[in-house]
C-alpha positions as CSV (number, residue, x, y, z in Angstrom):
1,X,88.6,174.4,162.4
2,X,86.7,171.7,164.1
3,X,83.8,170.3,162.8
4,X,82.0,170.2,165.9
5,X,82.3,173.9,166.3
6,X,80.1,174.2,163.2
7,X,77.5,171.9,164.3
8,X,77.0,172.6,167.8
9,X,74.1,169.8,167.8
10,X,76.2,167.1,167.7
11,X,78.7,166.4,170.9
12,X,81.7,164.5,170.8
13,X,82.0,160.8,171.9
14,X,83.3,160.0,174.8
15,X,86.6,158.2,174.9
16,X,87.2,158.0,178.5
17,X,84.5,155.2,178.9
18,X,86.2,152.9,176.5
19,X,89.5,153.0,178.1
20,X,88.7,150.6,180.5
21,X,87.9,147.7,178.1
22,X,90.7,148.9,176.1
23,X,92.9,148.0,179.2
24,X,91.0,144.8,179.9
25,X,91.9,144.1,176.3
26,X,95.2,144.4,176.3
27,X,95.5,142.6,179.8
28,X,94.0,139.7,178.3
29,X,95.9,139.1,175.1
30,X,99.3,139.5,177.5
31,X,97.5,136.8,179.4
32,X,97.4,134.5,177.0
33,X,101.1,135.7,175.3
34,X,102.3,134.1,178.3
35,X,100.4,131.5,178.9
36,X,101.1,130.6,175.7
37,X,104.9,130.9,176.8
38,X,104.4,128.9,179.8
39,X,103.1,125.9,178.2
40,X,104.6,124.1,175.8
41,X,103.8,120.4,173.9
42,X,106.3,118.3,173.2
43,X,105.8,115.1,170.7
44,X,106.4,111.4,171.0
45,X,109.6,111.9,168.6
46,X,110.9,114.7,170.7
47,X,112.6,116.1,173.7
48,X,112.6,119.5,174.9
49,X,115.6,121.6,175.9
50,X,115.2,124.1,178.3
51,X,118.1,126.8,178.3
52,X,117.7,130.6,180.7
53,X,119.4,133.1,179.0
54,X,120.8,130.9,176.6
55,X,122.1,128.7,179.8
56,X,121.0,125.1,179.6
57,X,118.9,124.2,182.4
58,X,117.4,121.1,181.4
59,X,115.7,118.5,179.6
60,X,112.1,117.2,178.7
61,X,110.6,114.1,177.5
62,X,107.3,114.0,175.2
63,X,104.1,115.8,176.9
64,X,103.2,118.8,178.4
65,X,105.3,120.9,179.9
66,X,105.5,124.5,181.3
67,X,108.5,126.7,181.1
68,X,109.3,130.2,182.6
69,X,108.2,133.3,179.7
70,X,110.5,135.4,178.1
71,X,113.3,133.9,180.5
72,X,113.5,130.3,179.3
73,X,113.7,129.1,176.0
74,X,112.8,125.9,174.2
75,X,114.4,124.3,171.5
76,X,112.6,120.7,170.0
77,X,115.6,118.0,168.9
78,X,113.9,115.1,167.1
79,X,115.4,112.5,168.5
80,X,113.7,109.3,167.2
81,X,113.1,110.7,163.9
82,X,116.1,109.1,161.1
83,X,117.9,111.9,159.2
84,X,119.9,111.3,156.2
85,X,122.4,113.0,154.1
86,X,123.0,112.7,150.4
87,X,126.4,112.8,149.0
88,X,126.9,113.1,144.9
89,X,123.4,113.3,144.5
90,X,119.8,114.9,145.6
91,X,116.4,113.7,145.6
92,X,114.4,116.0,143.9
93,X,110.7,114.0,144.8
94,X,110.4,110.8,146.5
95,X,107.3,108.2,146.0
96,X,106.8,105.5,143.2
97,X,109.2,106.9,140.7
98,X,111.8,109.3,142.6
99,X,113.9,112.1,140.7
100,X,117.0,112.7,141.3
101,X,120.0,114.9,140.4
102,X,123.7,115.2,140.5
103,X,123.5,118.9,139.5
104,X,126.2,120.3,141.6
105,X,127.7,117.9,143.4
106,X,130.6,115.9,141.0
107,X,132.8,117.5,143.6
108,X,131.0,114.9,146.1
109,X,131.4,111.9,144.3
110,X,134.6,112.3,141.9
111,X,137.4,110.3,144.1
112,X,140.5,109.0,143.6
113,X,141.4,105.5,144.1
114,X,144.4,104.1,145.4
115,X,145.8,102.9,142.2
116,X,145.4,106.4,140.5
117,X,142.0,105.8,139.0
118,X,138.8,108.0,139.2
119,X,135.9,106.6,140.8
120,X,131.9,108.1,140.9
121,X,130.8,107.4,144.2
122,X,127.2,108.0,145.5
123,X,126.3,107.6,149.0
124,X,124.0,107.8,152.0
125,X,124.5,108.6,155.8
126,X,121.5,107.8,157.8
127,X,121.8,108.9,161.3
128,X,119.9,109.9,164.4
129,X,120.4,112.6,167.2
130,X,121.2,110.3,170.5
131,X,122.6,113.7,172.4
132,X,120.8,116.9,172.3
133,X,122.3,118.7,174.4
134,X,125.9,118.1,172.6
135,X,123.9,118.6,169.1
136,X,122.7,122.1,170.2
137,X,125.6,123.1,172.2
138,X,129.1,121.6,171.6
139,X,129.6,122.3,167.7
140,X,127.9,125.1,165.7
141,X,126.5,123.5,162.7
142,X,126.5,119.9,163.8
143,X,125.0,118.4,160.6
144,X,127.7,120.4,157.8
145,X,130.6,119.3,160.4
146,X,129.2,115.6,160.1
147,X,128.7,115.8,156.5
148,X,132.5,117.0,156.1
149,X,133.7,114.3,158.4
150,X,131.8,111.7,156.4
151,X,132.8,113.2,153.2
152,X,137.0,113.3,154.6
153,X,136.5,109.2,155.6
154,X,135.0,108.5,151.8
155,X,137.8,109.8,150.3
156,X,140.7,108.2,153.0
157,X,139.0,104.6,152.7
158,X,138.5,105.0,148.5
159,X,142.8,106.5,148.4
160,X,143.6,103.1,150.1
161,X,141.8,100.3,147.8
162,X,141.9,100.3,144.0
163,X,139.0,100.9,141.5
164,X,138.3,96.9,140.8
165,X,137.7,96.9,144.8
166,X,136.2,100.0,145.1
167,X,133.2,99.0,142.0
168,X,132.8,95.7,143.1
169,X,134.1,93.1,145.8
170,X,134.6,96.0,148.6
171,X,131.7,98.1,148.8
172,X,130.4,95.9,151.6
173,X,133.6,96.4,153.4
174,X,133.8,100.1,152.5
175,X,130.7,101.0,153.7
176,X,131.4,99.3,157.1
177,X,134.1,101.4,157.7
178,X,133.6,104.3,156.8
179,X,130.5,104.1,159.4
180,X,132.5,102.9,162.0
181,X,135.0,105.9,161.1
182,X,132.5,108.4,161.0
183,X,130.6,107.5,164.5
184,X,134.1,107.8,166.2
185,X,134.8,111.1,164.8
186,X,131.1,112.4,165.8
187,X,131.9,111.2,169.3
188,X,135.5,112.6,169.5
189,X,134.2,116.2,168.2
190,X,130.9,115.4,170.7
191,X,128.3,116.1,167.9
192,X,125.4,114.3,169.3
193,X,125.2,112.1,166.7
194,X,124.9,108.5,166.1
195,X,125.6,107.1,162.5
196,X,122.4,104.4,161.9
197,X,124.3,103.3,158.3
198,X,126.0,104.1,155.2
199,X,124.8,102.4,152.1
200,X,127.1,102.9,149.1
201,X,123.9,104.0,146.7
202,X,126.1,103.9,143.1
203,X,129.0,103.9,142.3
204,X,130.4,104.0,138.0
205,X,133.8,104.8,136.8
206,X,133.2,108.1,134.8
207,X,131.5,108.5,131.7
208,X,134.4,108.0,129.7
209,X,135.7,104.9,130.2
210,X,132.1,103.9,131.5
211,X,132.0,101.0,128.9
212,X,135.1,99.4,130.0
213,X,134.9,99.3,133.3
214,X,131.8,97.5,132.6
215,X,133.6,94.9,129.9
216,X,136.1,94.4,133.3
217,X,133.1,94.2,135.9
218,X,131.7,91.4,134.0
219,X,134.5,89.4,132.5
220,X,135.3,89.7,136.6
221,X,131.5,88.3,137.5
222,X,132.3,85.4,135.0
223,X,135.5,84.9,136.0
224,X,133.7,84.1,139.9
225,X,131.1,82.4,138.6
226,X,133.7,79.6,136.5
227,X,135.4,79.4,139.8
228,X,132.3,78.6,141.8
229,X,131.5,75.7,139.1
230,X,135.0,74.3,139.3
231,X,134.7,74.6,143.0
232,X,131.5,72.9,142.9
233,X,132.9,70.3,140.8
234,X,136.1,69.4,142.8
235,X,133.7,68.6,146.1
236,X,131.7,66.3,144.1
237,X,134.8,64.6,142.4
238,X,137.5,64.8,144.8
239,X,135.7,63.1,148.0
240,X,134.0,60.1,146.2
241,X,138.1,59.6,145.2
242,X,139.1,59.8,148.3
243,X,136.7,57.6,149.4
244,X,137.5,55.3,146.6
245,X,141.1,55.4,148.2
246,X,140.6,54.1,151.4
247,X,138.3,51.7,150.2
248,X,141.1,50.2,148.0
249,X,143.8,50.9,151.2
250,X,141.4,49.1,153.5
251,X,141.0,45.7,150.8
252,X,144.8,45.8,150.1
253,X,145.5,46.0,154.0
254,X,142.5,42.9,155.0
255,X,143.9,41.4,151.7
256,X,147.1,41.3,153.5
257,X,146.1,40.8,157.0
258,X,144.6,37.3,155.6
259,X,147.7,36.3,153.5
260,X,149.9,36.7,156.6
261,X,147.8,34.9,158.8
262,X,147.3,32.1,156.0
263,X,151.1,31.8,156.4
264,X,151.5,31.7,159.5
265,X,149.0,28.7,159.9
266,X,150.3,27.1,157.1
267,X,153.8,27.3,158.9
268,X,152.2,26.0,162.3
269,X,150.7,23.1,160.6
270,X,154.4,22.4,158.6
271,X,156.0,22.4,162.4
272,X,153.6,20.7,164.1
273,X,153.6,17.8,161.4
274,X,157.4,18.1,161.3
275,X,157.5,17.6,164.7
276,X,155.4,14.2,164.8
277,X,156.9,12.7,161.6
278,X,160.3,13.0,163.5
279,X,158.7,10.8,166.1
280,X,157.4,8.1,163.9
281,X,158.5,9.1,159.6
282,X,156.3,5.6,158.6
283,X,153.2,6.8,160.4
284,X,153.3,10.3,159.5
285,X,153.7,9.2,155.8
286,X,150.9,7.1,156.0
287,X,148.7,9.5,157.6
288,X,150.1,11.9,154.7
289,X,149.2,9.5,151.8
290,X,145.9,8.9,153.3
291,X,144.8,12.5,153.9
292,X,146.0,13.4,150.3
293,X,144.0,10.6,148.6
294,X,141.2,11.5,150.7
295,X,141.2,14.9,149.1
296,X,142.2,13.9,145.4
297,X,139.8,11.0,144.7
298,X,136.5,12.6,145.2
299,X,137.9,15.3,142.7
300,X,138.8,12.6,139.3
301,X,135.0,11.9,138.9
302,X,134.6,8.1,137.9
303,X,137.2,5.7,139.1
304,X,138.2,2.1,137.6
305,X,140.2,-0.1,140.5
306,X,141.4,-3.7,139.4
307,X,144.1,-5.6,140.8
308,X,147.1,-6.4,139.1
309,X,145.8,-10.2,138.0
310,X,143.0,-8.5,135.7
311,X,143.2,-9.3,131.9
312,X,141.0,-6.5,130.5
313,X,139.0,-3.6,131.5
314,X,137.3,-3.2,128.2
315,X,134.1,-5.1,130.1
316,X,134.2,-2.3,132.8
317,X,134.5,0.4,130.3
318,X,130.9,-1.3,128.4
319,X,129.3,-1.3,131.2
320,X,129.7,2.4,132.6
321,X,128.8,3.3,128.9
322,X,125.4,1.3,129.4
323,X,124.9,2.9,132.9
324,X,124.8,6.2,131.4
């Protein structure tokens, strides 16, 4: 029985009074439900896509925004934020001194190179959502499809090079292509995607033969570096004996530039002497006797001239003696 039929002093509260506040109440908090619905923030990283009943209706930039309750919906792509993904390995903390781990993942990394060899690769795909409408709509699970596309082009581009190219000389070129490879896939399949870079982040033979491949990789990093020196030395040596060359050529050609022209004047004066001693021999064998004594004389140092009447020259001969 009721307790109030007991106690007949004490009457029972009135509920009907309340119910008014009760239904202010509830109006309010639907009020702000929706409002908080309606209006919507969206960050400087971000766009906002609209869709009504899961129809897309549009797209918008960083601010605020309002949107119809319970009939649109919002999803927020980070656009200018840079995703990666991790391939052989995970980061377990990043900061000063990161941890890593390859638990799980030698699937990932184990490859095998064109030449029949294994190969431990580790890499990174940093990439950014440039499309989000194709990144929410055209492929269901846009990331997984991209990191089985990237994973696909790491093992085609590894199958065509061998292990020497794969640990050392081509990683550069390998990682260039398989970005090049995987952006063209992500746009054929229309994944929204657009691949920043792929950085080759390790990549060891496996631990057994770890040791060797290390003997090769450095005998090969010697092997450069002896070629570099001998390089180095054949520019230094081989132009100063070229130019040592055509020095010489250039003397042996003046050298014989002046020996022809020496002849030919030398043949000029012979014919133009020729010529006047066939006019008059006497004269021209004067002339000839006179020009040669010219040049002979001053050449025998002291001279002694006496005529054919002289007795002695013994007196001349005392005297040049006292005069030195």
């Amino acid at each position: 029985m009721d307790f109030y039929q007991y106690n007949t002093s004490i009457k029972p509260p009135d509920l009907k009074k309340y119910i008014p506040y009760f239904k202010l109440s509830i109006y309010g908090i639907l009020i702000v439900v929706l409002l908080a619905m309606t209006f919507f923030q969206i960050r400087p990283e971000e766009v906002g896509v609209i869709t009504r009943f899961g129809r897309y209706i549009r797209t918008e930039e960083s601010g605020l925004h309002v949107k119809l309750p319970i009939l649109e919906k919002l999803y927020k792509v980070a656009v200018e934020r840079q995703h990666k993904q991790e391939f052989g390995f995970r980061t377990l903390s990043s900061g000063i001194r990161s941890e890593y781990t390859k638990t799980g993942t030698a699937n990932e990394s184990l490859m095998l190179t064109g030449d029949l060899n294994l190969a431990d690769v580790e890499w990174v795909v940093q990439y950014r959502i440039d499309d989000p409408y194709k990144y929410l709509f055209k492929v269901r699970e846009p990331v997984n499809t991209m990191r089985d596309i990237s994973e696909a082009i790491m093992r085609q581009i590894v199958g065509d090079r061998t292990v020497n190219e794969v640990l050392t000389v081509g990683r550069a070129e390998i990682a260039n292509i398989v970005q090049l490879e995987i952006q063209r896939l992500c746009s054929e399949y229309s994944l929204g995607i657009k691949i920043e870079q792929v950085i080759l982040q390790d990549v060891n033979p496996p631990d057994p033969v770890k040791d060797a491949f290390n003997a090769v990789n450095q005998a090969q990093q010697e092997k450069e570096t002896l070629i570099n020196q001998a390089r180095s030395e054949y520019n230094k040596i081989i132009p100063r004996a070229r130019g040592q060359a055509d020095e010489t050529i250039q003397k042996a050609e003046g050298y014989a530039s002046e020996r022809v022209n020496n002849a030919l004047g030398e043949a000029s004066r012979f014919n133009a002497l020729y010529r006047e001693y066939v006019k008059a021999p006497a004269v021209t064998k004067q002339r000839l006797y006179l020009e040669t004594m010219q040049n002979v004389i001053p050449r025998l140092g002291n001279k002694i001239i006496t005529d054919e009447e002289g007795n002695s020259v013994l007196p001349l001969l005392q005297m040049q003696m006292r005069n030195k």
